[in-house]
C-alpha positions as CSV (number, residue, x, y, z in Angstrom):
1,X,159.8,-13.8,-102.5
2,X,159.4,-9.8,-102.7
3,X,156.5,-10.2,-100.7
4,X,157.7,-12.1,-98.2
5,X,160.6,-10.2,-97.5
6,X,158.3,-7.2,-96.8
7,X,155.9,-8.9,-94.7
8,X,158.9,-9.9,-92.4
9,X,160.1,-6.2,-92.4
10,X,157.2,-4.8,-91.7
11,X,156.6,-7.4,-88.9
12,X,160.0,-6.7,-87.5
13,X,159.7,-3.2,-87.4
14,X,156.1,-3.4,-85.6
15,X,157.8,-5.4,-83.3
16,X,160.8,-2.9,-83.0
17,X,159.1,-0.1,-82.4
18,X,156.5,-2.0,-79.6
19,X,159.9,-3.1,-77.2
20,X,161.0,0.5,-77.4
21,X,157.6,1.6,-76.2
22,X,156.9,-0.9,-73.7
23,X,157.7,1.0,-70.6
24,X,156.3,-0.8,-67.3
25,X,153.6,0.7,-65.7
26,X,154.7,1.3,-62.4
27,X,152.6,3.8,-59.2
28,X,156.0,4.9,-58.2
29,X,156.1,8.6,-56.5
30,X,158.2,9.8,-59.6
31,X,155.8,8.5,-62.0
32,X,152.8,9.7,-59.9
33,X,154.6,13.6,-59.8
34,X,155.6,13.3,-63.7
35,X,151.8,12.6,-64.8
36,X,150.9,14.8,-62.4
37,X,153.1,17.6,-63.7
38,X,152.8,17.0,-67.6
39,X,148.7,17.0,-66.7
40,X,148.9,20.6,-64.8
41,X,151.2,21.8,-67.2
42,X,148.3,21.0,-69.7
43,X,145.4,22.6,-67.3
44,X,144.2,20.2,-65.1
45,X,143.8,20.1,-62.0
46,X,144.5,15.8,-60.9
47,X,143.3,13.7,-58.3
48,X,144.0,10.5,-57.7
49,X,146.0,8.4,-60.2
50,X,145.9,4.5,-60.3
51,X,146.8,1.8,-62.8
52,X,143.8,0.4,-64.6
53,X,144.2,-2.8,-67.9
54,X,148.1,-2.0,-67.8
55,X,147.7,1.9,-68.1
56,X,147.8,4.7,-66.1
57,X,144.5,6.3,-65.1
58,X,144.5,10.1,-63.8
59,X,141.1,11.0,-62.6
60,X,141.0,15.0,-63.4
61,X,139.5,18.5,-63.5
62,X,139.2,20.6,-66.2
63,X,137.1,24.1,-65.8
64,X,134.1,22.0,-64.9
65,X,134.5,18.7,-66.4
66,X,135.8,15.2,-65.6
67,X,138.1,13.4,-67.2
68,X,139.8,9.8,-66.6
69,X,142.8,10.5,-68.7
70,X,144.8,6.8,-69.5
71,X,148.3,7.3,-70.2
72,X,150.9,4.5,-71.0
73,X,153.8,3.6,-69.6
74,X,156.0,6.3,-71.5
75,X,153.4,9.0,-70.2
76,X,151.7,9.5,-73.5
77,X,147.7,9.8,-73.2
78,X,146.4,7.1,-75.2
79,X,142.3,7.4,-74.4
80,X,140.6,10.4,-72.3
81,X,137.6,9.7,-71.1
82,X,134.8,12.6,-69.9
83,X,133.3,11.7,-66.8
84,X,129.6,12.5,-66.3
């Protein structure tokens, strides 16, 4: 019983805390300027920015490397990519 009641907590908070990230990914011009500000702010320099598998996907600058930086839909950078 113990166990089951845990499993279905543990389920329910998973679930919980997947809704409350589950912002749309939407190429919108705020979105576009937000990921576009958070990235300069952290010293890139950003091109062009699409939506790739349900993610964002910034195609940036870095001193001299590339990077496809995906971000979700709350802005947070889940997978960054150097491009050769």
């Amino acid at each position: 019983m113990f166990k089951t009641l845990a499993t279905s907590l543990a389920l329910s908070a998973a679930l919980a805390t997947a809704a409350l990230a589950a912002n749309p990914v939407e190429l919108t011009d705020a979105n576009t300027q937000a990921i576009t500000q958070m990235l300069t702010d952290q010293g890139y320099e950003v091109g062009k920015i699409k939506i790739e598998d349900g993610l964002y996907e910034a195609y940036a600058k870095k001193g001299d490397e590339k990077y496809e930086i995906f971000l979700n839909g709350d802005f947070e950078i889940v997978r960054t990519d150097a491009d050769s």
